[in-house]
PyMOL Python script that loads the backbone (N, CA, C, O; Angstrom):
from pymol import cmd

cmd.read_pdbstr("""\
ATOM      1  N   UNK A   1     -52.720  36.025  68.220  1.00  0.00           N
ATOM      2  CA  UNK A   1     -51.704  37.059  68.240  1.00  0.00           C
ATOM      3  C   UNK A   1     -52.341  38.357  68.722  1.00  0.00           C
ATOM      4  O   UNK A   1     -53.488  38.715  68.454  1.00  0.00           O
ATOM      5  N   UNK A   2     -51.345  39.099  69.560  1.00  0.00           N
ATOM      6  CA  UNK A   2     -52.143  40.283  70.171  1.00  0.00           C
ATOM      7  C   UNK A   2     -52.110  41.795  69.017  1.00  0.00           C
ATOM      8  O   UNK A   2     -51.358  42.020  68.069  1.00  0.00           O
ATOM      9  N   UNK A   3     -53.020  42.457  69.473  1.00  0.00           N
ATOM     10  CA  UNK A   3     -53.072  43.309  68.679  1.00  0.00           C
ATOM     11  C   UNK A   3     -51.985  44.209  67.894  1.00  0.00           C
ATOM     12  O   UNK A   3     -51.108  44.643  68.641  1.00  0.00           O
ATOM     13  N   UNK A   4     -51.898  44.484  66.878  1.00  0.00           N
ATOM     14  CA  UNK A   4     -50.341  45.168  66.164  1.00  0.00           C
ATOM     15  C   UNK A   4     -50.427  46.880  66.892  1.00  0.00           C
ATOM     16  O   UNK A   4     -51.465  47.535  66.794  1.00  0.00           O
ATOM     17  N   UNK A   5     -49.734  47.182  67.286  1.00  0.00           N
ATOM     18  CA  UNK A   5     -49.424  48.782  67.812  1.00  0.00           C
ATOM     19  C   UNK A   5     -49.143  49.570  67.141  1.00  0.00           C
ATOM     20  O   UNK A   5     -49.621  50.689  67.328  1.00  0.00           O
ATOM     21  N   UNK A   6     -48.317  49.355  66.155  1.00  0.00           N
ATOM     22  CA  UNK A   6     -47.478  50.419  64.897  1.00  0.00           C
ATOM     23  C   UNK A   6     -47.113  49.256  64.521  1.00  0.00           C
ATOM     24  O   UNK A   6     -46.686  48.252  65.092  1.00  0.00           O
ATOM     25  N   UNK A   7     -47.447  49.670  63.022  1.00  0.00           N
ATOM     26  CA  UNK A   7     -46.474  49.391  61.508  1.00  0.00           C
ATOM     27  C   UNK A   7     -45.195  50.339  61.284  1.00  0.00           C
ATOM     28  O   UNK A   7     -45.210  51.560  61.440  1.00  0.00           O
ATOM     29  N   UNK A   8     -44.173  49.630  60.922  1.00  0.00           N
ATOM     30  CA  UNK A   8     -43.383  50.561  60.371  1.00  0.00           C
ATOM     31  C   UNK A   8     -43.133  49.825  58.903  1.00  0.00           C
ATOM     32  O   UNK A   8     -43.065  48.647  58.551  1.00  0.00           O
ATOM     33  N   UNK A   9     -43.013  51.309  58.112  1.00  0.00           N
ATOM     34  CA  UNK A   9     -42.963  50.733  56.537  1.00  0.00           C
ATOM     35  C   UNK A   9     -41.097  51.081  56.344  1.00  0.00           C
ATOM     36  O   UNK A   9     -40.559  52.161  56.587  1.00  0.00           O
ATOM     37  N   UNK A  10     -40.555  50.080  55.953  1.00  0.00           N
ATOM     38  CA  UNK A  10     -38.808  49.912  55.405  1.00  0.00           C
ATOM     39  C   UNK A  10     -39.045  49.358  54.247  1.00  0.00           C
ATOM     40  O   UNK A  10     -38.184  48.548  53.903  1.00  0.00           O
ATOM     41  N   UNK A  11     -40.059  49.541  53.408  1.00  0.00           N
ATOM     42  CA  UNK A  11     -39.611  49.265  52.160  1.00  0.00           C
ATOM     43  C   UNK A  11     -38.680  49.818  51.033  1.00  0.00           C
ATOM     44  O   UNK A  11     -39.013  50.962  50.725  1.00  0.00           O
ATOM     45  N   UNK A  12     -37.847  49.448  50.483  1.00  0.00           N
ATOM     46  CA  UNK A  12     -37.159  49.691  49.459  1.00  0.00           C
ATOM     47  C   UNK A  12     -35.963  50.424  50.231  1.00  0.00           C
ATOM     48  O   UNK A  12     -35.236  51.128  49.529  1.00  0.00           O
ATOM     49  N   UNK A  13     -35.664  50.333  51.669  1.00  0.00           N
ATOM     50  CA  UNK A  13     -34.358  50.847  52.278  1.00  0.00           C
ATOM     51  C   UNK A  13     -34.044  49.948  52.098  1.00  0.00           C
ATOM     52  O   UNK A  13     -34.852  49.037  51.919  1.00  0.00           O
ATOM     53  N   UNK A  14     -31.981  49.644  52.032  1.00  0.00           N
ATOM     54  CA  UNK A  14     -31.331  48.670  52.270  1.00  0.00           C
ATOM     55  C   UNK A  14     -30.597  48.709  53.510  1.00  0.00           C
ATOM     56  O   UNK A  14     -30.498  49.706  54.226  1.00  0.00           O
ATOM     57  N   UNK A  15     -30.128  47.671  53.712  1.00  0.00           N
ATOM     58  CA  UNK A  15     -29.371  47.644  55.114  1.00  0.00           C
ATOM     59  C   UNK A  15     -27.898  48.729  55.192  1.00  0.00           C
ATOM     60  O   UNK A  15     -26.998  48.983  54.391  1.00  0.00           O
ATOM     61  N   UNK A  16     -28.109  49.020  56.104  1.00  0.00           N
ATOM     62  CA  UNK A  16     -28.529  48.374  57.360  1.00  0.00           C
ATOM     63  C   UNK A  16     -30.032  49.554  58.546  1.00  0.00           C
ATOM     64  O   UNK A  16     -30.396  49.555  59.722  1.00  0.00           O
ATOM     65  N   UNK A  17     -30.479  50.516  56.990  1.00  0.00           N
ATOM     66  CA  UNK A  17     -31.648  50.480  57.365  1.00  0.00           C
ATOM     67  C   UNK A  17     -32.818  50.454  58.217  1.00  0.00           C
ATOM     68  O   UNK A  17     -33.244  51.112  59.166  1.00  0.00           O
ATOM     69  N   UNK A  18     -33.296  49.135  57.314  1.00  0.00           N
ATOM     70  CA  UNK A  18     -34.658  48.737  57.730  1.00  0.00           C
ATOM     71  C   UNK A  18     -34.255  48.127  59.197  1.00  0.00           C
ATOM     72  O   UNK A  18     -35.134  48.232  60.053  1.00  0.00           O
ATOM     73  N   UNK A  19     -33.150  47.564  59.546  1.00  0.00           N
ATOM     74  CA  UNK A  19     -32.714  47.409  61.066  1.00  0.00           C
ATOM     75  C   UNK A  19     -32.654  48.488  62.034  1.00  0.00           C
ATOM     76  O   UNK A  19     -33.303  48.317  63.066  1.00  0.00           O
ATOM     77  N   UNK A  20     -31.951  49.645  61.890  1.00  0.00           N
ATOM     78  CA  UNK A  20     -31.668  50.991  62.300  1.00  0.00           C
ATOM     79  C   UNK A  20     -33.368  51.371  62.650  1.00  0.00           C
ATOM     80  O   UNK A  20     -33.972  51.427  63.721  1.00  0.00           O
ATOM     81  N   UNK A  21     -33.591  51.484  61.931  1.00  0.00           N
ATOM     82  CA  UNK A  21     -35.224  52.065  62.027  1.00  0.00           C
ATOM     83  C   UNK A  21     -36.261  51.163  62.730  1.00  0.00           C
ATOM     84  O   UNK A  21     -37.236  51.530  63.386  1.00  0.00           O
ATOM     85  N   UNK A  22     -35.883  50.012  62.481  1.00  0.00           N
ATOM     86  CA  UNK A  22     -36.700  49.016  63.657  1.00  0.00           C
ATOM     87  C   UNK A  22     -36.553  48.882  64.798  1.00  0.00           C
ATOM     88  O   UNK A  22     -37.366  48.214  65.435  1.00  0.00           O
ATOM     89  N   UNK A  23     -35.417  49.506  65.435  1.00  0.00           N
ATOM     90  CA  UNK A  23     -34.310  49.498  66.073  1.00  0.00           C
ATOM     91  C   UNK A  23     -35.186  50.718  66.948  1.00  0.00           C
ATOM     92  O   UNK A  23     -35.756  50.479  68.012  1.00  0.00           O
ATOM     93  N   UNK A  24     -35.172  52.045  66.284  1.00  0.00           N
ATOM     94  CA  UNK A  24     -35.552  53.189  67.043  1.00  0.00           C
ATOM     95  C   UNK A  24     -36.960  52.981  67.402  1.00  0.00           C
ATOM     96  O   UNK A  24     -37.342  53.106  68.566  1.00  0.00           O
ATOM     97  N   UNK A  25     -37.764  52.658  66.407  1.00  0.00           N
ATOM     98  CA  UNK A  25     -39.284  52.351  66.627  1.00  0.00           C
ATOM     99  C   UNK A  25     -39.941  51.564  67.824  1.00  0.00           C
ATOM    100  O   UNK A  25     -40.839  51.921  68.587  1.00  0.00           O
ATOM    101  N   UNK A  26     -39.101  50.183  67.752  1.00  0.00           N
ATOM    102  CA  UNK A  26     -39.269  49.805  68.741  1.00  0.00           C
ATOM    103  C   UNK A  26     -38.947  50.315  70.271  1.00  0.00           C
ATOM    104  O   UNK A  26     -39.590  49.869  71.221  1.00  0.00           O
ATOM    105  N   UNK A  27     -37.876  51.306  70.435  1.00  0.00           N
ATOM    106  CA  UNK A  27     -37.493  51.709  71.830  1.00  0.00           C
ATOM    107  C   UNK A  27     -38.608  52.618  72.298  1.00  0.00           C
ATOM    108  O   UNK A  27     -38.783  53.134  73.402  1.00  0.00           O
ATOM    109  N   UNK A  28     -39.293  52.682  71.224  1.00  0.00           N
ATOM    110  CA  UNK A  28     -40.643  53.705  71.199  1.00  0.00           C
ATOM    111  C   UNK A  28     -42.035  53.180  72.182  1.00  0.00           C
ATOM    112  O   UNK A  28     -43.024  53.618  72.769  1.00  0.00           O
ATOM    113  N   UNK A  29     -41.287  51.903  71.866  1.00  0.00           N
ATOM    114  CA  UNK A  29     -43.053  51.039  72.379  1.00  0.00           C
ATOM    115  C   UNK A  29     -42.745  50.690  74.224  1.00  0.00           C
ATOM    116  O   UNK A  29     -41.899  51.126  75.006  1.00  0.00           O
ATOM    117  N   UNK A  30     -43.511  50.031  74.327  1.00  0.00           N
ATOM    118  CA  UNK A  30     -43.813  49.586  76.380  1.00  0.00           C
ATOM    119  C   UNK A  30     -43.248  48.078  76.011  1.00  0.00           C
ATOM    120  O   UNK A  30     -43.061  47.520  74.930  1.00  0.00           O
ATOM    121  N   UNK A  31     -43.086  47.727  77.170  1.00  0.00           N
ATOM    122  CA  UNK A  31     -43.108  46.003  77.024  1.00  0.00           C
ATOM    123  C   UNK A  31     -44.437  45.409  76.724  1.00  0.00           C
ATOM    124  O   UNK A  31     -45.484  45.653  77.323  1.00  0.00           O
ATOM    125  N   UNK A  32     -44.223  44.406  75.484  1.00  0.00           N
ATOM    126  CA  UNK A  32     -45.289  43.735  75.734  1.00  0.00           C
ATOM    127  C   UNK A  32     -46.113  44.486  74.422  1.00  0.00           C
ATOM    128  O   UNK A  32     -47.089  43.835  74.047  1.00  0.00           O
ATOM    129  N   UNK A  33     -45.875  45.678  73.723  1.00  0.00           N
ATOM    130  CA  UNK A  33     -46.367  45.973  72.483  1.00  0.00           C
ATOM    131  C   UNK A  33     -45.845  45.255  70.878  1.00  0.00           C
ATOM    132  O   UNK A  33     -44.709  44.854  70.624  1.00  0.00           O
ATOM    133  N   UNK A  34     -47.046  45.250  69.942  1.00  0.00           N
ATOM    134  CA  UNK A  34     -46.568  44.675  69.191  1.00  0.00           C
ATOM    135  C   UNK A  34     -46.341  45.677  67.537  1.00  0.00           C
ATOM    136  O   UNK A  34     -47.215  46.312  66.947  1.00  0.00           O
ATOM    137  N   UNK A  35     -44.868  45.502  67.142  1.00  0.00           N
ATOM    138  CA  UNK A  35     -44.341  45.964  65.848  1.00  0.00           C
ATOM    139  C   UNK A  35     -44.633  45.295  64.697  1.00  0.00           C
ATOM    140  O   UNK A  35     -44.569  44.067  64.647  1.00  0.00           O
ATOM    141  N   UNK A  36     -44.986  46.051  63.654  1.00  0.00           N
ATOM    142  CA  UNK A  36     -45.294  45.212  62.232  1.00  0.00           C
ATOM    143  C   UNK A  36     -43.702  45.750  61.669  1.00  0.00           C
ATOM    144  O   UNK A  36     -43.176  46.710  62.234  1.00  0.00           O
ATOM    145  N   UNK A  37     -43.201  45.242  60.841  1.00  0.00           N
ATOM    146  CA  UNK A  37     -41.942  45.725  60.070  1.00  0.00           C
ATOM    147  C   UNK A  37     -42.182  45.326  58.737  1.00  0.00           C
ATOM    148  O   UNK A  37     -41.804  44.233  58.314  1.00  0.00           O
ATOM    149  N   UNK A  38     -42.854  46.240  57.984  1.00  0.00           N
ATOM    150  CA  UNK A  38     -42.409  45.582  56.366  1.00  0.00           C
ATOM    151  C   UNK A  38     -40.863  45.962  55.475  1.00  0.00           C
ATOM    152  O   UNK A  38     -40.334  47.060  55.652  1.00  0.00           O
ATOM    153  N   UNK A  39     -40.475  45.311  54.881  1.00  0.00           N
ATOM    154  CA  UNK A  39     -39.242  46.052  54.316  1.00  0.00           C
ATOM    155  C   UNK A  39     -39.117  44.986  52.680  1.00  0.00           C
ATOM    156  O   UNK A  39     -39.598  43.889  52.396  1.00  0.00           O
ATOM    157  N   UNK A  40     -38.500  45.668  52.131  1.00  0.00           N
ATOM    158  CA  UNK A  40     -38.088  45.220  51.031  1.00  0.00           C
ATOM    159  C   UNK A  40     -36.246  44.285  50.464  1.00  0.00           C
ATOM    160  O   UNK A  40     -35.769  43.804  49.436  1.00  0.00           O
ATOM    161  N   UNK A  41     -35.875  44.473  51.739  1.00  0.00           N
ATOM    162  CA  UNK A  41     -34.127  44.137  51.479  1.00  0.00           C
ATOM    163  C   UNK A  41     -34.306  42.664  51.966  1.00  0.00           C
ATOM    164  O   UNK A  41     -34.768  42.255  53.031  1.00  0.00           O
ATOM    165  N   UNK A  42     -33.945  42.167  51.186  1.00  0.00           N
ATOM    166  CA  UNK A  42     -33.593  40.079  51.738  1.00  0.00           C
ATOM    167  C   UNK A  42     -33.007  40.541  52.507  1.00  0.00           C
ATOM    168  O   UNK A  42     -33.706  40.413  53.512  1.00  0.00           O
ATOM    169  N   UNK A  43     -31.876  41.183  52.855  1.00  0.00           N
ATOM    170  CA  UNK A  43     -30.736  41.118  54.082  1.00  0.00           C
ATOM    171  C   UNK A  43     -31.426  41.236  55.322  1.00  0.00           C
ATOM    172  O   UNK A  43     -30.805  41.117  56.377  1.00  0.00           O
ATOM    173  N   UNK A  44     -32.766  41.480  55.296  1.00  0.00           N
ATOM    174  CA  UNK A  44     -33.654  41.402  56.452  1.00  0.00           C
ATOM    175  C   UNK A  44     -34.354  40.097  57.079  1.00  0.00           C
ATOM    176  O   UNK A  44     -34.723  39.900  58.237  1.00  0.00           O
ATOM    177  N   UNK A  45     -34.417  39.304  55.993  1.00  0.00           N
ATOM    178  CA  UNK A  45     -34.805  37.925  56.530  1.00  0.00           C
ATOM    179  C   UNK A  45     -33.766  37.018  57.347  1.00  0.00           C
ATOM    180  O   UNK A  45     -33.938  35.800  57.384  1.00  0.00           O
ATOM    181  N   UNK A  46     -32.884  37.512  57.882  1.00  0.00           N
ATOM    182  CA  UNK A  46     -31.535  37.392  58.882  1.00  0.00           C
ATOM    183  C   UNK A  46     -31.361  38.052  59.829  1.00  0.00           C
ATOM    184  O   UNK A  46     -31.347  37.794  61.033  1.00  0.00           O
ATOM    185  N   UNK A  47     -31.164  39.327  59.011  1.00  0.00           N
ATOM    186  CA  UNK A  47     -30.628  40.748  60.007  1.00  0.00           C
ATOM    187  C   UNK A  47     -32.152  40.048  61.335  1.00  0.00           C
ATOM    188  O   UNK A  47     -32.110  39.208  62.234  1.00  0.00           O
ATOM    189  N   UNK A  48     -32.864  40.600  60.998  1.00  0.00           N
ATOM    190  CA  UNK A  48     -34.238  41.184  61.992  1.00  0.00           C
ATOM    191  C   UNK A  48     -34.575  40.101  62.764  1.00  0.00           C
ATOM    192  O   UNK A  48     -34.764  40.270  63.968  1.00  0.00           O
ATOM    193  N   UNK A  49     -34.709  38.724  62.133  1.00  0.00           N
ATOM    194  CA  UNK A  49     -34.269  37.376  63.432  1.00  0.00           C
ATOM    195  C   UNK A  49     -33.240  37.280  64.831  1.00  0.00           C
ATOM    196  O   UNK A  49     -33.446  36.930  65.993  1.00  0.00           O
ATOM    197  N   UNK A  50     -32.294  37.670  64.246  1.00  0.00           N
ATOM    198  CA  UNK A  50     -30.849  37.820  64.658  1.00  0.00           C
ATOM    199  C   UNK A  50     -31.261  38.495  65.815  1.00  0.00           C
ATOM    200  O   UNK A  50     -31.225  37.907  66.896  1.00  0.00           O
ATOM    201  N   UNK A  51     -31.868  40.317  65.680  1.00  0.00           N
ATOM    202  CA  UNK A  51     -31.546  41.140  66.210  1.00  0.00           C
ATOM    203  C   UNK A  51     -32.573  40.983  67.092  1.00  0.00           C
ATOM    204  O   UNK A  51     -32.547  41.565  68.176  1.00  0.00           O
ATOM    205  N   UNK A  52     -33.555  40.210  66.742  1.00  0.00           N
ATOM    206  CA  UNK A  52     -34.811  39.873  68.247  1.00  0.00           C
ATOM    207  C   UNK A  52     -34.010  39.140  69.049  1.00  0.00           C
ATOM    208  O   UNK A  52     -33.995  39.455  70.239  1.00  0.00           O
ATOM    209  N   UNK A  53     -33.374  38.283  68.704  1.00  0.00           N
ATOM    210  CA  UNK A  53     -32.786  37.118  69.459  1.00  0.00           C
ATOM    211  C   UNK A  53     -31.670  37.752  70.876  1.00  0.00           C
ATOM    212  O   UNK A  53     -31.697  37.695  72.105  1.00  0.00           O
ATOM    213  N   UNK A  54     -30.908  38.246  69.988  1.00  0.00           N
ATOM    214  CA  UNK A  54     -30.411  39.192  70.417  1.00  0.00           C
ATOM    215  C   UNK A  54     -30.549  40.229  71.960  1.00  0.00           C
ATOM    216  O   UNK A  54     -29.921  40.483  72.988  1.00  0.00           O
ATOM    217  N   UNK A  55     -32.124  40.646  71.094  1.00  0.00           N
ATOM    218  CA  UNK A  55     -32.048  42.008  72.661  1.00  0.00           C
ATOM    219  C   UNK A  55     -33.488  41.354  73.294  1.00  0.00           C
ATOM    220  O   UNK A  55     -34.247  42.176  73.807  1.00  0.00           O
ATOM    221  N   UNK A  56     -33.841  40.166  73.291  1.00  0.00           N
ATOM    222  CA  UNK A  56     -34.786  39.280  73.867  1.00  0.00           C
ATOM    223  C   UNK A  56     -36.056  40.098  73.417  1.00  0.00           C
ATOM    224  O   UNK A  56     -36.665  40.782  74.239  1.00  0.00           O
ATOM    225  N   UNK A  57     -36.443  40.019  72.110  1.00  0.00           N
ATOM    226  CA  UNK A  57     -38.053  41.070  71.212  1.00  0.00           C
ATOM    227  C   UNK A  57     -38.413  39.547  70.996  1.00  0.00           C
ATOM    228  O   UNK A  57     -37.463  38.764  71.003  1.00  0.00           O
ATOM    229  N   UNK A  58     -39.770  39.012  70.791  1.00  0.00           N
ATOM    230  CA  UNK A  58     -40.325  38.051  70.563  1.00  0.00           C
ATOM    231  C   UNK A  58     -40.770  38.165  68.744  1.00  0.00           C
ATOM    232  O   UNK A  58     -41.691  38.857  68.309  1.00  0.00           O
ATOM    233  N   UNK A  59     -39.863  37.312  67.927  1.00  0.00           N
ATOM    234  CA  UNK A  59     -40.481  37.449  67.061  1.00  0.00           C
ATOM    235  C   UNK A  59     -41.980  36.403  66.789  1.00  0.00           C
ATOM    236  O   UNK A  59     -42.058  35.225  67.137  1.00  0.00           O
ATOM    237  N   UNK A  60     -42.831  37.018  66.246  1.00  0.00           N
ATOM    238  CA  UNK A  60     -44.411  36.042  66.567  1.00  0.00           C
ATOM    239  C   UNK A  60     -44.696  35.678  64.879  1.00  0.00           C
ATOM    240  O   UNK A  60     -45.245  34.771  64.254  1.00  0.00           O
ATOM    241  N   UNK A  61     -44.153  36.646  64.634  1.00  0.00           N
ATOM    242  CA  UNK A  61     -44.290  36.093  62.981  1.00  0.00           C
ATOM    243  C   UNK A  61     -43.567  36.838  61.664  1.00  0.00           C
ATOM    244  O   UNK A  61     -43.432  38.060  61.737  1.00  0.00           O
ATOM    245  N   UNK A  62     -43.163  36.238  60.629  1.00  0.00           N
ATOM    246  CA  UNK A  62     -42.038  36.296  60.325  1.00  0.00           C
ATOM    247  C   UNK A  62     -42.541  35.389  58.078  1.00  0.00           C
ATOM    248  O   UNK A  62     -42.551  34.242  57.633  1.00  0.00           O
ATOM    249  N   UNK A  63     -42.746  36.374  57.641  1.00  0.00           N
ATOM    250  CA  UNK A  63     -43.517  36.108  56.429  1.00  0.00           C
ATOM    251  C   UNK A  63     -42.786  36.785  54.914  1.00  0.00           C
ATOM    252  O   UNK A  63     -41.897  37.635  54.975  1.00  0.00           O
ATOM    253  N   UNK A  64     -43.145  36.428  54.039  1.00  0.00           N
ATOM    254  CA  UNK A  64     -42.365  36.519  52.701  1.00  0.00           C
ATOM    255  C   UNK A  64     -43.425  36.301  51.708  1.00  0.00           C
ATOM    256  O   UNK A  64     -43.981  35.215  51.540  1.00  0.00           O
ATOM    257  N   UNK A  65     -43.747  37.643  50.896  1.00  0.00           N
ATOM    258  CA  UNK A  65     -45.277  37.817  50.264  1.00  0.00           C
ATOM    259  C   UNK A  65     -45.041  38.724  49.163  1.00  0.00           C
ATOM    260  O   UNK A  65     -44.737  39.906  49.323  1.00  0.00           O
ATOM    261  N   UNK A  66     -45.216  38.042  47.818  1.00  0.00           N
ATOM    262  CA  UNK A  66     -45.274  38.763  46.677  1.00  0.00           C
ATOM    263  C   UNK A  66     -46.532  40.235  46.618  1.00  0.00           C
ATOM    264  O   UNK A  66     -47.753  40.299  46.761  1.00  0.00           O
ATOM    265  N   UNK A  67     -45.546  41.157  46.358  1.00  0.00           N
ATOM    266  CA  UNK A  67     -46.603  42.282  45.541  1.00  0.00           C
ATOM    267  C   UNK A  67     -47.087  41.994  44.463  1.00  0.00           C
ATOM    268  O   UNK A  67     -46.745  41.210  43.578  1.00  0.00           O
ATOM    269  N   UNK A  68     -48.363  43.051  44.650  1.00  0.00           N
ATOM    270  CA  UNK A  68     -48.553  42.974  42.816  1.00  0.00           C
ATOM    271  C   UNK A  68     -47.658  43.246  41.759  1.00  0.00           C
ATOM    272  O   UNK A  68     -47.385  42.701  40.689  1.00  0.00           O
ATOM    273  N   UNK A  69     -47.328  44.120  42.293  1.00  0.00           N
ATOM    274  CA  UNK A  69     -46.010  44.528  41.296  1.00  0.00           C
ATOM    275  C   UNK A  69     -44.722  43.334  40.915  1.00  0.00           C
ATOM    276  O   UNK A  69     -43.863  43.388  40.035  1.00  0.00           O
ATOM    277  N   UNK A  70     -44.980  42.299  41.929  1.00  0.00           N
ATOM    278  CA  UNK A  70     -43.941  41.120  41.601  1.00  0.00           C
ATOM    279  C   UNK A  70     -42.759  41.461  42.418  1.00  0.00           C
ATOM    280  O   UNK A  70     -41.664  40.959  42.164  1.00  0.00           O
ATOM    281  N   UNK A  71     -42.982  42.524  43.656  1.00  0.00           N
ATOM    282  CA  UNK A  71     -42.003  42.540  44.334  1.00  0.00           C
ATOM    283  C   UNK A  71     -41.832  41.799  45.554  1.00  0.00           C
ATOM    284  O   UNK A  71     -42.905  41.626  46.131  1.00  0.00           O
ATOM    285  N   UNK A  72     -40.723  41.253  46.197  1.00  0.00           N
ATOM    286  CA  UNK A  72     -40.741  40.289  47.550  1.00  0.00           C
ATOM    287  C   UNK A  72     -41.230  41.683  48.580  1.00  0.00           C
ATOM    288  O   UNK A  72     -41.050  42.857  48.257  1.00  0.00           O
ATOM    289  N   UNK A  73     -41.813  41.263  49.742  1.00  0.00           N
ATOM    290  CA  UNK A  73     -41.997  41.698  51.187  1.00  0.00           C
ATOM    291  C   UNK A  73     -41.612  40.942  51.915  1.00  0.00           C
ATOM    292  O   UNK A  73     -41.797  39.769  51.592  1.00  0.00           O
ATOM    293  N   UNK A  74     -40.929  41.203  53.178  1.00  0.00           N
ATOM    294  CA  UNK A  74     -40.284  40.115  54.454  1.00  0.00           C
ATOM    295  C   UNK A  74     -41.491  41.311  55.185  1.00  0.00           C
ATOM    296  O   UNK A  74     -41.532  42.519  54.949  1.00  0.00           O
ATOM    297  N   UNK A  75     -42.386  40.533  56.098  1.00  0.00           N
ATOM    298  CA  UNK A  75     -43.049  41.522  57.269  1.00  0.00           C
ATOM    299  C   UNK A  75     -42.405  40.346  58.097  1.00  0.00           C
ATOM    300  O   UNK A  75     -41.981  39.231  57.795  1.00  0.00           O
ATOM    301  N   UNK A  76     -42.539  41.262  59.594  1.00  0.00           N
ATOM    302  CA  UNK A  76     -42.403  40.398  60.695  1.00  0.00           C
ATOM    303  C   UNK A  76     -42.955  41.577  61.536  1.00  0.00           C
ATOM    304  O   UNK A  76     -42.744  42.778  61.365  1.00  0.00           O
ATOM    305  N   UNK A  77     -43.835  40.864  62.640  1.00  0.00           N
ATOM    306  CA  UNK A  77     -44.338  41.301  63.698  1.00  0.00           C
ATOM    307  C   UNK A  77     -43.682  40.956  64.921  1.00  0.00           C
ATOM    308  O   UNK A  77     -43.406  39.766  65.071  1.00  0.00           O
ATOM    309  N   UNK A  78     -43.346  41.850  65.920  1.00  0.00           N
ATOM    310  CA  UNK A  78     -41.998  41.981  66.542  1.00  0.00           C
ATOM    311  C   UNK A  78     -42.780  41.903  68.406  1.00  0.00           C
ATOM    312  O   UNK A  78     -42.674  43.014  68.927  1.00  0.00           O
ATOM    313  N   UNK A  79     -43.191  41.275  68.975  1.00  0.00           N
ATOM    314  CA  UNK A  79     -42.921  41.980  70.706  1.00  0.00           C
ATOM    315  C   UNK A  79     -42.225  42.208  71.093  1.00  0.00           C
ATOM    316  O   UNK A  79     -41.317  41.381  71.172  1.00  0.00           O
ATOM    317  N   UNK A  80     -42.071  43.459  71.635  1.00  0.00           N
ATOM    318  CA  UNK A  80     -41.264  44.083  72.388  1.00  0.00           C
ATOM    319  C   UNK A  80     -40.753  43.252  73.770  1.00  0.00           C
ATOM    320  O   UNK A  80     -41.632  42.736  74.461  1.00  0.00           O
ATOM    321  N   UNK A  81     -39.347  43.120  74.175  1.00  0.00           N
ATOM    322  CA  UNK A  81     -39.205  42.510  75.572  1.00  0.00           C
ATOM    323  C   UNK A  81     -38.971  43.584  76.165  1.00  0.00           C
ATOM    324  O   UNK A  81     -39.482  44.693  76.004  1.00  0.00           O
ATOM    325  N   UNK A  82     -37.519  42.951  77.449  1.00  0.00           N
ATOM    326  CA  UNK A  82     -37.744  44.021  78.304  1.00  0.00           C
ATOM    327  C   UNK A  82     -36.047  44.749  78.152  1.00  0.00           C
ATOM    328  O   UNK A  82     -35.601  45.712  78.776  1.00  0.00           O
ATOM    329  N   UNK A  83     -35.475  44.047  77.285  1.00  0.00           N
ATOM    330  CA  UNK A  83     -34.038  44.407  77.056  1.00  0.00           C
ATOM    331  C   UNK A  83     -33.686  45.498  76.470  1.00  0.00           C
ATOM    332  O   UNK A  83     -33.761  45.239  75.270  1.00  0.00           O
ATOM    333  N   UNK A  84     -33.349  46.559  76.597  1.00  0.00           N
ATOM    334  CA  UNK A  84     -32.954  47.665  75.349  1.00  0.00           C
ATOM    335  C   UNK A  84     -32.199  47.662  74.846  1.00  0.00           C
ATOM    336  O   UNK A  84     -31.085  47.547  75.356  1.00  0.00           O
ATOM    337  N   UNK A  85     -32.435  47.808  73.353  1.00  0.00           N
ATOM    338  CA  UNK A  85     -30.741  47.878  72.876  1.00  0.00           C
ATOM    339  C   UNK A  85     -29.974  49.041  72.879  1.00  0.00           C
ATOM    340  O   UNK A  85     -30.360  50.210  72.888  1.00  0.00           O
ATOM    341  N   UNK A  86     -28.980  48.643  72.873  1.00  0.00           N
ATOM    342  CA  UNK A  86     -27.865  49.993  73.080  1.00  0.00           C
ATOM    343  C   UNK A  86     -27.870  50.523  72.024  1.00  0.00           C
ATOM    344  O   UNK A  86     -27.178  51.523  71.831  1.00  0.00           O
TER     345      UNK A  86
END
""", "prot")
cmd.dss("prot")
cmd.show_as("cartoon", "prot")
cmd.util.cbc("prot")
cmd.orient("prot")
């Protein structure tokens, strides 16, 4: 996997959020850069699949990882394509 470019942290936002903000971040990057997204909302283990699929972003990986605290994390690391979203 190629190197991560920016993290963006969406933890403990709910939707529609941690999408919105992944959303801007990414229009941020070049083609071909890679996004970390952590967030805290299940509604993201859908939403953020969906929305790669969508505007052609490569999702490369796509994970679900207890905190210490006993809280869920969804990360997904995102490539950028060449589609923008509106």
């Amino acid at each position: 996997m190629s190197e991560i470019t920016q993290t963006l942290n969406a933890r403990r936002l709910l939707c529609p959020m941690p999408l919105i903000r992944t959303q801007n971040a990414i229009k941020k990057l070049q083609f071909g850069e890679i996004l970390e997204v952590i967030c805290t909302d299940p509604g993201t283990e859908y939403d953020i699949p969906t929305w790669c699929r969508m505007y052609e972003h490569k999702l490369l990986l796509q994970e679900q990882r207890e905190t210490v605290d006993e809280m869920v994390e969804y990360c997904f690391v995102i490539e950028k394509g060449n589609k923008e979203a509106e």
